[in-house]
C-alpha positions in Angstrom: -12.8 127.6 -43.1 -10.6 127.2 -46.3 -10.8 128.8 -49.6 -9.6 125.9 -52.3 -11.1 127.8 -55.6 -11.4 131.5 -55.9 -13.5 133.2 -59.4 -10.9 135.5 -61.0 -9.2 137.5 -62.4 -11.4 138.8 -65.2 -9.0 139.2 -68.2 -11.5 140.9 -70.7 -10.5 143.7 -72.8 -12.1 147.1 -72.3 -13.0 147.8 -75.4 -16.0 149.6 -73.8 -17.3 151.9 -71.0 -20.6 150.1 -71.0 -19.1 146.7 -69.6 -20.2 146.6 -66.4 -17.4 144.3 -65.3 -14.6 146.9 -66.1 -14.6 147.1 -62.3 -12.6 143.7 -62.1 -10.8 143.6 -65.3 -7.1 144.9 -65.6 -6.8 147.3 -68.8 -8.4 148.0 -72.5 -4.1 146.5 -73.6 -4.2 142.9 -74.1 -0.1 142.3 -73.1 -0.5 144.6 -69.8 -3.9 142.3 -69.0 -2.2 139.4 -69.5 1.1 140.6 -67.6 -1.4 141.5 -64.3 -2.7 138.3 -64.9 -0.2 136.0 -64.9 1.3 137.5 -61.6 -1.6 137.9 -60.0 -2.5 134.1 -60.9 0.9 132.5 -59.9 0.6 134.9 -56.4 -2.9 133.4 -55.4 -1.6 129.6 -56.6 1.1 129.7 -54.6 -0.3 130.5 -51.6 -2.9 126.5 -52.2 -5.7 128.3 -53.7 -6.8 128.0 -57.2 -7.5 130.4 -59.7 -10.0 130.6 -62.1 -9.5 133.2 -65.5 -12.9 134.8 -67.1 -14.9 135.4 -69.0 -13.4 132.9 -71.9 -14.0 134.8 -74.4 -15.2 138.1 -75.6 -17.6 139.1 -73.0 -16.5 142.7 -73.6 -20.2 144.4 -73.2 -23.3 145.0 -71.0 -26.6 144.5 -73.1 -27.5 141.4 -73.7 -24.1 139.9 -72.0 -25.6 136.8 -71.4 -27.0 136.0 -75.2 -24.6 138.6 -77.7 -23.1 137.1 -80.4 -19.2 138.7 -80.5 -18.4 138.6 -84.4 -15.1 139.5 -85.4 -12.5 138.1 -88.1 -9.4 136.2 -86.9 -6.9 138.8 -86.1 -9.1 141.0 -83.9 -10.1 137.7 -81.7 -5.9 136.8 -81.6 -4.6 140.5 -81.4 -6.9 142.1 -78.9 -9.4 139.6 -76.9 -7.3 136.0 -76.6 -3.4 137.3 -75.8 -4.4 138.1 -72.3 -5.7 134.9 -71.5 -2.9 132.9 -73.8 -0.3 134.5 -71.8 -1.7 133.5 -68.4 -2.7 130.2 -69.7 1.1 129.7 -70.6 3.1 131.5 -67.5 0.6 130.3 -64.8 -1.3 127.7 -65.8 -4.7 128.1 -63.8 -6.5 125.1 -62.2 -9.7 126.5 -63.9 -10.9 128.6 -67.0 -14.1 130.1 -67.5 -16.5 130.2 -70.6 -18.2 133.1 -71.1 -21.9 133.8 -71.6 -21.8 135.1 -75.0 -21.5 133.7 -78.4 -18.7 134.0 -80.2 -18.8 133.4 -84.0 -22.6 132.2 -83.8 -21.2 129.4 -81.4 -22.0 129.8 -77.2 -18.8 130.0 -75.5 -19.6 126.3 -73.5 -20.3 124.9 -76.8 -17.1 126.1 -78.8 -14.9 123.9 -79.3 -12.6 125.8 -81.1 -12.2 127.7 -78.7 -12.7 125.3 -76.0 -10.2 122.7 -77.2 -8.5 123.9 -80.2 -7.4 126.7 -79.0 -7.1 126.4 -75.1 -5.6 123.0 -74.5 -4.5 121.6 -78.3 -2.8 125.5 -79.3 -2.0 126.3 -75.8 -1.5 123.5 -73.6 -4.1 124.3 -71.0 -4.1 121.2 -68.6 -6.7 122.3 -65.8 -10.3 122.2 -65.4 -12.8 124.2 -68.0 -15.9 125.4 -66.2 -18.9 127.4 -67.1 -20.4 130.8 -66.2 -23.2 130.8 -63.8 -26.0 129.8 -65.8 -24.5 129.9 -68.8 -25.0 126.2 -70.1 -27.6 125.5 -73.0 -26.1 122.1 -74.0 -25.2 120.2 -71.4 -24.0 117.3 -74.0 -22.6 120.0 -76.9 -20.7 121.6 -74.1 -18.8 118.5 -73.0 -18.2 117.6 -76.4 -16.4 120.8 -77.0 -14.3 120.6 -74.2 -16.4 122.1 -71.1 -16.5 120.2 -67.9 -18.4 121.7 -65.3 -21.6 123.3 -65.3 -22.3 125.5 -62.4 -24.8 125.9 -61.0 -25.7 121.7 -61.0 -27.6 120.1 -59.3 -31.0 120.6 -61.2 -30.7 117.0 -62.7 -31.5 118.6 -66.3 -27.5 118.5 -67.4 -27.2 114.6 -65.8 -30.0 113.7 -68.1 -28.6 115.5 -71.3 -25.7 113.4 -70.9 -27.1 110.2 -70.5 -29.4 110.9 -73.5 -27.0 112.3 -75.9 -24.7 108.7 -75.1 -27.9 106.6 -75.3 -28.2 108.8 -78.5 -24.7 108.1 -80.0 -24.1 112.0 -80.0 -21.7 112.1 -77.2 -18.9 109.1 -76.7 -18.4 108.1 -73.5 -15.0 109.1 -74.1 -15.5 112.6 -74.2 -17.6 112.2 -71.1 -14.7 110.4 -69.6 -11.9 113.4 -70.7 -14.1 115.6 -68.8 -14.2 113.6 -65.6 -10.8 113.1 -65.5 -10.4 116.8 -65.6 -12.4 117.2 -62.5 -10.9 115.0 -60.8 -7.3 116.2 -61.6 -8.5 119.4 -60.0 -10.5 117.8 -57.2 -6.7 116.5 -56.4 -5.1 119.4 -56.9 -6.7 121.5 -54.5 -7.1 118.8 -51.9 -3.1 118.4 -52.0 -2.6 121.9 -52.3 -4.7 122.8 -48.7 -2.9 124.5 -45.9 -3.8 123.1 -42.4 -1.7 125.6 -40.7 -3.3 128.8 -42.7 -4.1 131.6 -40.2 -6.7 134.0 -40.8 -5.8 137.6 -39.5 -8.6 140.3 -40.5 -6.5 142.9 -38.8 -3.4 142.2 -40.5 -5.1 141.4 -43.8 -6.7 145.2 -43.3 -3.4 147.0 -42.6 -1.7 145.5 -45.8 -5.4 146.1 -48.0 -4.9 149.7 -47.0 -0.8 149.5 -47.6 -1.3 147.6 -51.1 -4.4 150.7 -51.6 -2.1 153.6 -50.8 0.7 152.3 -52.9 -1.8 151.3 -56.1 -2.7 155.3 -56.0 -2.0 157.5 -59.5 -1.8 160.8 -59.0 -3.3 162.2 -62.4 -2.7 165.5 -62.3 -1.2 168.0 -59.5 -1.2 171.7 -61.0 0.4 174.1 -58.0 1.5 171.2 -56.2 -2.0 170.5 -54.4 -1.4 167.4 -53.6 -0.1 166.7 -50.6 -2.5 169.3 -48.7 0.1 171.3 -46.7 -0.3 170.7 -43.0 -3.2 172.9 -41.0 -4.4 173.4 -44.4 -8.7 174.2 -44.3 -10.4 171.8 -46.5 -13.6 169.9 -47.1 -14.5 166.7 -48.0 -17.5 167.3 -50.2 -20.1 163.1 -50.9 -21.1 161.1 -49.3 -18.7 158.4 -49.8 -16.1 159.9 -48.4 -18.4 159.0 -44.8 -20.0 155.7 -46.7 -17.5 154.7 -49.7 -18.3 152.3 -52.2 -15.5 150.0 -52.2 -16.3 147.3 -54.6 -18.6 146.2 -57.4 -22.1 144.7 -57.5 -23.4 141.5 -58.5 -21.6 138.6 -58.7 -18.9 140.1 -57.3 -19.8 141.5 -53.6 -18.1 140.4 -50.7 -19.1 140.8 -47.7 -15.7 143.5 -45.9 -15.1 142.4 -42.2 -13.6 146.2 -41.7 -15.0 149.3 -43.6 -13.1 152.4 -42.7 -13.7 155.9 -44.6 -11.6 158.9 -45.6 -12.9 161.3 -43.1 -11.8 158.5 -40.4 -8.0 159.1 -41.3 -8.0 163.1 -42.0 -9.7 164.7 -38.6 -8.9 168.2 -39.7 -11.0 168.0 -43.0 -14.8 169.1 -42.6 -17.8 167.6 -44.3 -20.8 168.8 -46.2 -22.8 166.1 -48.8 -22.6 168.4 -52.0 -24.6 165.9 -54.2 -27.2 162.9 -53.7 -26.3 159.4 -53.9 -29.9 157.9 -53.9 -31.1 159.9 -57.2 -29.5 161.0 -60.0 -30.3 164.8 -60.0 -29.0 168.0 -59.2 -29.6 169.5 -56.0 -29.3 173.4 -55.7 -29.0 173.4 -51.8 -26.6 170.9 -51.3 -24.5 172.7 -54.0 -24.6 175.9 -51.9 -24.1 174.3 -48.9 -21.2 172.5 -49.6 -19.6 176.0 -49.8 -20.6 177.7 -46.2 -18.2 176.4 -43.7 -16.4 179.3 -44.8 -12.2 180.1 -45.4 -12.2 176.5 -46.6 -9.4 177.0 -49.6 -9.4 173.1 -50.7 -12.3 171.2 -51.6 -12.0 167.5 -52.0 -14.9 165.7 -54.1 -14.9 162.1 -53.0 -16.2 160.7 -56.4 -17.3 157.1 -56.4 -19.9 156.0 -58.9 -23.7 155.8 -58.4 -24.3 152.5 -59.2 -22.4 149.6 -58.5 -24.1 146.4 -59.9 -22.7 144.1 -62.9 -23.8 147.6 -65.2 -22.7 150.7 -66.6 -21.4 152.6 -64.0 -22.0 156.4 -64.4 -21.0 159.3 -62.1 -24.0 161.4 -60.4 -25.1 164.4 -62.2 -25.0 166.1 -59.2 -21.5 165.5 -58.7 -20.9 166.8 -61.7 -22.7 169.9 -61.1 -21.1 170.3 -57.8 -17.6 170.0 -59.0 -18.3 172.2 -62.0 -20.3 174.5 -60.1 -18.0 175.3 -57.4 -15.0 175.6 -60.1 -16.9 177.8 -62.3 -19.2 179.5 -60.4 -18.7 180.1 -56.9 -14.9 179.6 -56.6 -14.0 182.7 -56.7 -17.2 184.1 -54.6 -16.8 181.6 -51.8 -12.8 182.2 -51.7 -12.3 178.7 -53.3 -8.8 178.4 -54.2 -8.0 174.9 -55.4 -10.3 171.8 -56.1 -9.8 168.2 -56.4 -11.1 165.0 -56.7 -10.4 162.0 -55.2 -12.1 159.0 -57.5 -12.5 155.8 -57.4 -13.4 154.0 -61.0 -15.4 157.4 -62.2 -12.5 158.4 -64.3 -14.8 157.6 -67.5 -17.7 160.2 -66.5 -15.6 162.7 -65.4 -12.5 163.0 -67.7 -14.5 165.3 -69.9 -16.7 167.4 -67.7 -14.3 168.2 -64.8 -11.0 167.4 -66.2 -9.8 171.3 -66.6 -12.0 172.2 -63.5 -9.8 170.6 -61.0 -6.4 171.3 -59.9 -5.4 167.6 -59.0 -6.8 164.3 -59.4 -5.7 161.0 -57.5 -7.2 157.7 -58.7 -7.0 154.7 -56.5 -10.0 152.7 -58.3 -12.4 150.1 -56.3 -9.5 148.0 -55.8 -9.7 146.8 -52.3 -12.8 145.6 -50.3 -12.0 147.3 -47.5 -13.1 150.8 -47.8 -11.7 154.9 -48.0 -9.0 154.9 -45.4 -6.2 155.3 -47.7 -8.1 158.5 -49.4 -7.3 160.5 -46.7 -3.6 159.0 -45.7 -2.6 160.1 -49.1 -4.6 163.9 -49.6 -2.5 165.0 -46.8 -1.3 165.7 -43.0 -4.2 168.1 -42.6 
């Protein structure tokens, strides 16, 4: 099969923990986002696929994504949420653009045509297709008008009639219904011309470089005593589940389906296991914490921290990691002959920064960034 048309990147700003789509955006700095972008957009364009930028525009928080109202003056919208997408707009020039859910300024995002067409193709130059977020069409006639084309999902028949009505109606020219067919088609014929018939599909090779592109993303945080890398023959434990069943990506809209799932304890045989906290409930769970500490003259503990829930939501760290992290730095370190502690973490840093930050002695984040599991976790903690 071939892949013409592929969702992303997300460009938003994170202006907020709560957006449960930090996962897949690039950074809370608009110039770094839009940097990231660009590259990332002119990689995936070169190679015949086309890339579509999101969520267009402001779609910065969680409750009531679909239906907020984002309300802010004219600098904040061209300072902080529109320079990512501006930049990529101008240095790649994506075959597709995405309208948010939200309102913005008391106008829906697929109705704005300010934003739409003043902004995007009339300030900008954007020359590619305009399409909406799943669902997020009210007007199918208002949204053409401003300057969307597609409406995804279609289909129902509903959208087709609101056209046809609002031209009967004289409230949408059949010019502006012709603008946005022409925009289709453009794309239609830019992806057709664009398709490779000699593309090869390699899940192996694709894995080794996933892991490669993993190991080399990693930022080591902090390393007091030089903990990191463990020295060879050195007795440690990996302490969660997800160092045996790591989450790898996010949720919703966004889940793929990994044709190879590997996990840390896979590349570090010397390192023991014991669960520490639960996954399945957020709670603390005395005997876990205890036993994470009896295989005994283990001097490096290594918390796999991943992040208990993984849907398009907030994304909050187990309590019980917490308390086994805390609680084994704290408490029994020095009891159980603990000597160093850190975490390995993949897109907790926000629920742990101020909790277990001065706990551990190192901290390595490689974030959710590659669907194709923990393998790099345990190249990088060490030879042990």
């Amino acid at each position: 099969y071939t892949t013409l048309f592929r969702s992303g990147p997300g460009l938003n700003i994170k202006r907020s923990p709560l957006c449960g789509r930090n996962f897949e955006y690039f950074s809370e700095d608009p110039y770094l986002s839009g940097e990231m972008g660009a590259a990332l957009v002119n990689g995936i364009q070169s190679n015949g696929v086309g890339s579509c930028i999101k969520h267009f525009a402001a779609n910065n928080q969680e409750t009531d994504r679909m239906v907020s109202d984002s309300v802010m003056d004219e600098r904040t919208l061209h300072e902080i949420y529109l320079p990512a997408f501006e930049t990529v707009v101008k240095k790649a020039q994506p075959l597709g653009v995405m309208a948010a859910y939200n309102k913005l300024n008391g106008t829906h995002c697929s109705e704005n045509k300010e934003l739409l067409t003043d902004i995007l193709r009339k300030r900008w130059g954007y020359e590619g297709m305009v399409v909406t977020d799943w669902g997020a069409v009210k007007d199918r006639a208002k949204g053409i008008a401003a300057g969307q084309d597609l409406e995804m999902p279609g289909g129902s028949g509903r959208g087709t009639n609101s056209i046809l009505s609002a031209i009967k109606a004289g409230t949408l020219s059949e010019e502006e219904l012709n603008t946005a067919v022409r925009n289709l088609l453009r794309f239609v014929d830019s992806v057709t011309e664009a398709e490779s018939t000699n593309a090869v599909f390699d899940r192996d090779a694709d894995y080794r470089m996933a892991v490669s592109v993993a190991e080399n993303s990693a930022v080591l945080l902090k390393n007091e005593k030089g903990t990191l890398p463990l020295a060879k023959g050195c007795k440690a434990v990996f302490l969660g589940e997800f160092a045996q069943h790591p989450r790898y990506q996010g949720g919703g809209s966004s889940h793929v389906n990994s044709a190879k799932v590997s996990c840390a304890l896979e590349h570090a045989p010397g390192v023991a296991y014991a669960q520490g906290y639960r996954t399945d409930e957020d709670t603390v769970d005395p005997a876990l914490e205890q036993a994470a500490v009896e295989p005994g003259n283990v001097v490096v503990a290594v918390v796999a921290a991943f992040l208990l829930h993984g849907g398009e939501q907030f994304f909050d760290a187990p309590r019980g990691l917490v308390g086994v992290v805390t609680g084994i730095g704290d408490e029994l370190g020095e009891d159980a002959g603990w000597e160093q502690l850190f975490v390995l973490r993949e897109h907790a840093e926000q629920a742990l920064d101020e909790e277990v930050g001065d706990t551990v002695a190192a901290v390595l984040i490689t974030r959710a960034a590659l669907a194709h599991g923990g393998s790099e976790l345990g190249e990088l903690a060490g030879g042990v």
